[in-house]
N, C-alpha and C positions, 0 to 999 in steps of 0.2 A: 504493500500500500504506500501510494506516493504518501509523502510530507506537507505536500501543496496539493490543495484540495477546494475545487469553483469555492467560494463565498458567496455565502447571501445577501443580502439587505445593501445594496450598492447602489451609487447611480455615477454614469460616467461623465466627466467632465472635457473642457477644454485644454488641449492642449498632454494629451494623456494621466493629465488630474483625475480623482475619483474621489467622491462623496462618501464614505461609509453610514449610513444609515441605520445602526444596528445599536448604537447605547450613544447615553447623551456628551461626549466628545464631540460628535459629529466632527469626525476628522476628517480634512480635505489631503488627501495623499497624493503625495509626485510619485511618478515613476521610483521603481528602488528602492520607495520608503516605505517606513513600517507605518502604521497609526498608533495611537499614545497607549494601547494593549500590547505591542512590540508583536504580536502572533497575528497580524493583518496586512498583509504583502502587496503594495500594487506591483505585478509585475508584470510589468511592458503594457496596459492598460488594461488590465485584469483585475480586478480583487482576489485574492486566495487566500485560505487560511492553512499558517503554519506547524498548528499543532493538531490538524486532526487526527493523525496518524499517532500522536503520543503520549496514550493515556499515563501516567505518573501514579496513580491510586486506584484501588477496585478492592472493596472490602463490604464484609456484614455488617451493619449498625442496626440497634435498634432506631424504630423510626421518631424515637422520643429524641436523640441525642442531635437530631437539626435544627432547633428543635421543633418538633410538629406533636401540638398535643391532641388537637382536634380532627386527627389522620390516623387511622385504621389503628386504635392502641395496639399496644404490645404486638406489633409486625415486625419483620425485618425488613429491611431496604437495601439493595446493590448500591453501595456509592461510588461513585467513580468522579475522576477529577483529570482533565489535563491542564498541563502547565501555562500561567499567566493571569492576567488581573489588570482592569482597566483604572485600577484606582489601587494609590500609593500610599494604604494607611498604614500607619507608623506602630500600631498595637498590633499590627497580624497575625494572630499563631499558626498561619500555615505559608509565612511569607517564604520557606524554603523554596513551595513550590510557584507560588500565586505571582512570584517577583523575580522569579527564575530567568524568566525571558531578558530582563532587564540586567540581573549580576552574573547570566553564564548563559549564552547564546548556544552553545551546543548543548546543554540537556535536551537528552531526548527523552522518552517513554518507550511503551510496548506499542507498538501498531495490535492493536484490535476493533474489530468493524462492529456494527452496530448487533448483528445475527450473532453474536459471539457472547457479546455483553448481555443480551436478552436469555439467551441460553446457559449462558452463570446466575444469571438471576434465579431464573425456575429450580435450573439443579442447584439453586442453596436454599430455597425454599424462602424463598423473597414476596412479598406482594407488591413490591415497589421499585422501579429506579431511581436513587436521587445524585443528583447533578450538584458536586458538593467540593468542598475543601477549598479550592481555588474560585471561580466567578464563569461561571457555567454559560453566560452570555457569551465569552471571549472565545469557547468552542462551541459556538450555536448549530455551527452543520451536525458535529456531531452527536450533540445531544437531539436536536428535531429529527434525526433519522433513526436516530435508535428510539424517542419517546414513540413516533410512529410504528415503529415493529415491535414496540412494550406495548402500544393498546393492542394491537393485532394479537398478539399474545395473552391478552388476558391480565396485563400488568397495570400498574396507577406508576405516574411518573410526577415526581421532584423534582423544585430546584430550593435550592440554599443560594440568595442574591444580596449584591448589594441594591439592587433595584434600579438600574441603571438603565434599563430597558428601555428604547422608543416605544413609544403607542404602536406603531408599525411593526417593532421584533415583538411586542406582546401578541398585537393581533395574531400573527403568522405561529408562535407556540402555542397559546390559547388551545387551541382545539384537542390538543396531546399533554397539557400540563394538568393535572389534577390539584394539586397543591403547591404553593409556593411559601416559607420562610423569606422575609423581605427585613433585613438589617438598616434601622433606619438610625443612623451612626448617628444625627445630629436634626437640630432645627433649627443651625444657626449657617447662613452661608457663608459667612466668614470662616466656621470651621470646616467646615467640606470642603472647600478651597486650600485653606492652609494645611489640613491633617492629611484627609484624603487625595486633594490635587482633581479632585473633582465639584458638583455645583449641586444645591439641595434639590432645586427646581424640579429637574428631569425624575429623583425618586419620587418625589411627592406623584407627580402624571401619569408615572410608572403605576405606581400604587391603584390612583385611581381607576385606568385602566384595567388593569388587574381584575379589581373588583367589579367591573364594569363588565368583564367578560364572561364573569362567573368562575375562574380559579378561586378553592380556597384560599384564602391568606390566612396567615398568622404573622408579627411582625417581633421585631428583636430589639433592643436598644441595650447594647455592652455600657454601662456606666463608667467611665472614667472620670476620676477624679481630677475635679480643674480642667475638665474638658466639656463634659455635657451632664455635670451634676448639679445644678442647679434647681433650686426647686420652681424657680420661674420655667425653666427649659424643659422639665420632664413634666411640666402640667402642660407645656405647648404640646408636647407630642401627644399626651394623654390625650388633650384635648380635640388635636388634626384627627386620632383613630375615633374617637366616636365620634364626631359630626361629620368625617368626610368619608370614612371607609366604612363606618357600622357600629354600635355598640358588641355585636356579636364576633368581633375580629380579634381573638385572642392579642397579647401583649405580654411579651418576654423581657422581664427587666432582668439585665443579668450581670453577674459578679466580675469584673476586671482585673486580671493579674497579668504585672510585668512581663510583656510578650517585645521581639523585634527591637525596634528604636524607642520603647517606654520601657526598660526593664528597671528604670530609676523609679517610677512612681507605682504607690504602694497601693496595694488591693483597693476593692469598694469597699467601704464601711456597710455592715449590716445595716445600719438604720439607715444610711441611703436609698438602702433596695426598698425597708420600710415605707420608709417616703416615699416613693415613685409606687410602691404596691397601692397604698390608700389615694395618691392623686389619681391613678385610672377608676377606682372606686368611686370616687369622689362625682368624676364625668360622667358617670354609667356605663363605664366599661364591665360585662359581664364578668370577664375571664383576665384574672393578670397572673400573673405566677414570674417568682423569682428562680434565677437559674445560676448553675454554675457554685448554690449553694447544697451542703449537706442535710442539713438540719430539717427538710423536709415540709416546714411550711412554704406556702407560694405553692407547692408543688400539683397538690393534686387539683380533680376536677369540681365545682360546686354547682347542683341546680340553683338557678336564678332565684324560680321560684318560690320553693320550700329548704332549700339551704342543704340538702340535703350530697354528701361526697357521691358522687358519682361515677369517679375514677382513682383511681389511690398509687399512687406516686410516689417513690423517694429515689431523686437523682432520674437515674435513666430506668429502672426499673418500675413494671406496674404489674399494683398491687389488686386487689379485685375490681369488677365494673359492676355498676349496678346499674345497667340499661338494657331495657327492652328495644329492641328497633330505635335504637336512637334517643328514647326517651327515656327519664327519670321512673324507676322501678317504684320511687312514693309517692310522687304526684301525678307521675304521668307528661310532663314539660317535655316538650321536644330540644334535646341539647342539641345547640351547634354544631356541626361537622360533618366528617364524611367516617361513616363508622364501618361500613360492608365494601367489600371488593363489586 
C-alpha cells in the first residue's frame, strides 16, 4: 500500500495552489508543501494524504476510556491511530505520536487497509471502531473507508477529536460516525491560539454541526490549571453545552497531569473538578462526570428524573446497569444515549 493516498475535502486553486477543506486551518498549499497537519501533501497539484498507509496504534479499550459514557457501556472498541495532529497542544499525552510528523518525518506505521482493521475488530470481539490517540480528522481517508466497511459489518464507529472539523468533513463522516468524544480545550481564543496554535470558532461549528446531524456527542474539557480553570470559563463552556448542543450532551471534566511541554504545572485540584461538576449542574446539564479521577464520584450514570444510578462506574470499569431498553429500571425515564448495537 502506497504512503500517498487521493485526499479528500480539496479544492484546486491557481497556479497549482490547493485549498484543503477538511479542518479549520483551511490551509492554502503550494506545490511540495505540506498543510499545518505536516501529513497533507500537495503534490504536483494533487492533494494526498501521507499517512494513510501508517497506522502507529491498534489496540482493545474499553469504550468508557474515550471517554464515551452514553455509548454501548461496558463494550470494547478497536482503537486505532495514525501519526499526526492539526493542533500543537503543549499538554498532549500522546504527542509521541500526534507531533511525530513535525519532530521525525520518517516515522512510519504498519500499512493496514480498512478490510483488515474491521476484521481485528470482530475477531477481538469489538462493537466499535474508534478513531483515537492522535486526531483522526488528519487520517480522514482512512478512517471514512474503514467506518464505511464497520457499518457494513455490523460495527458502530468512533472518533476521539479535537473538533476541528469543517461543517463539510462533518457532513461527509456523519452518515458512518455513530458517536463522537469532542475535547473542547478552551472558550477563550486567545488560548487556542497560543496553547493549541489553532482558533475556538471552527470547534464551537464543528460541535454544532455535529449535533445537527444527529452523531452522538459527549464532550471533554482536561482542566489545566492557569489555563482554562477559571470558574468564569468552565461556567462558559457549561453554559455553550446546554443552550447550544443540548442539556442531554454529557460533559467530561477531567483531571490534568504534567504531560509534553507542561510537565512543570501541577495536577487539577479536586475541588476544581468540584467546581466545574456543580457549574454544569447548575445550567441543567443532565450528565457531568469527572475523569481521570479515582475516587469514583463524577463517575457513574444518574436518572434525571428520580435520581436514581443507572450505571455504576469506577475509572474505566462498569459496575451494574439498571436499564431496561434505555430506560431507568425505577421510573421508567428514557436515558440519553445509544445503548444497543
Amino acid at each position: 500500500m502506497s504512503d500517498y493516498h487521493d485526499a479528500m475535502l480539496w479544492t484546486p486553486g491557481e497556479g497549482g495552489n490547493i485549498e484543503c477543506n477538511l479542518c479549520g486551518q483551511a490551509c492554502r498549499i503550494a506545490p511540495g508543501q505540506y498543510g499545518m497537519c505536516r501529513v497533507r501533501l500537495n503534490d504536483d497539484g494533487r492533494l494526498v494524504s501521507t499517512n494513510y498507509g501508517s497506522l502507529v496504534a491498534m489496540h482493545v479499550d474499553p469504550i468508557e476510556k474515550k471517554p464515551l459514557f452514553h455509548f454501548l457501556p461496558g463494550s470494547r472498541s478497536l482503537s486505532i491511530a495514525a501519526p499526526g495532529c492539526n493542533f500543537q497542544c503543549g499538554f498532549c499525552q500522546n504527542w509521541r505520536i500526534s507531533q511525530a510528523p513535525r519532530r521525525d518525518p520518517n516515522l512510519s506505521g504498519e500499512a493496514v487497509d480498512p478490510e483488515r482493521i474491521v476484521s481485528s475488530a470482530l475477531g477481538r470481539d469489538c462493537a466499535s471502531i474508534s478513531y483515537t490517540y492522535t486526531e483522526p480528522t488528519v487520517f480522514f481517508e482512512l478512517a471514512y473507508e474503514t467506518a464505511r466497511a464497520a457499518h457494513q459489518a455490523g460495527l458502530r464507529n468512533c472518533f476521539v477529536s479535537n473538533g476541528f472539523m469543517t461543517p463539510r468533513a462533518v457532513a461527509t463522516i456523519a452518515p458512518y460516525l455513530d458517536a463522537i468524544n469532542v475535547d473542547l480545550k478552551s472558550f477563550r481564543e486567545e488560548t487556542y491560539r497560543r496553547v493549541m496554535k489553532g482558533s475556538l470558532s471552527p470547534v464551537l461549528d464543528c460541535l454544532r454541526a455535529l449535533v445537527a446531524e444527529g452523531v452522538w456527542v459527549e464532550v471533554t474539557t482536561l482542566v489545566v490549571p492557569g489555563m482554562n480553570d477559571s470558574q468564569q470559563e468552565l461556567g462558559d463552556i457549561a453554559a455553550f453545552i446546554a443552550s447550544e448542543l443540548g442539556a442531554n450532551v454529557p460533559w467530561h471534566v477531567s483531571r490534568f497531569h504534567g504531560d509534553y511541554d507542561m510537565t512543570d504545572k501541577s495536577a487539577t485540584p479536586l475541588e476544581t473538578l468540584e467546581t466545574a461538576y456543580r457549574l454544569g449542574q447548575a445550567v441543567g446539564l443532565k450528565y457531568v462526570y469527572c475523569g481521570n479521577v479515582l475516587n469514583g464520584h463524577g463517575q457513574s450514570t444518574y436518572c434525571d428524573a428520580c435520581g436514581a444510578m443507572v450505571i455504576e462506574r469506577v475509572g474505566f470499569s462498569v459496575g451494574a446497569i439498571r436499564m431496561h431498553s434505555g430506560a431507568c429500571e425505577k421510573c421508567g425515564r428514557q436515558i440519553d444515549g445509544i445503548w444497543a448495537l
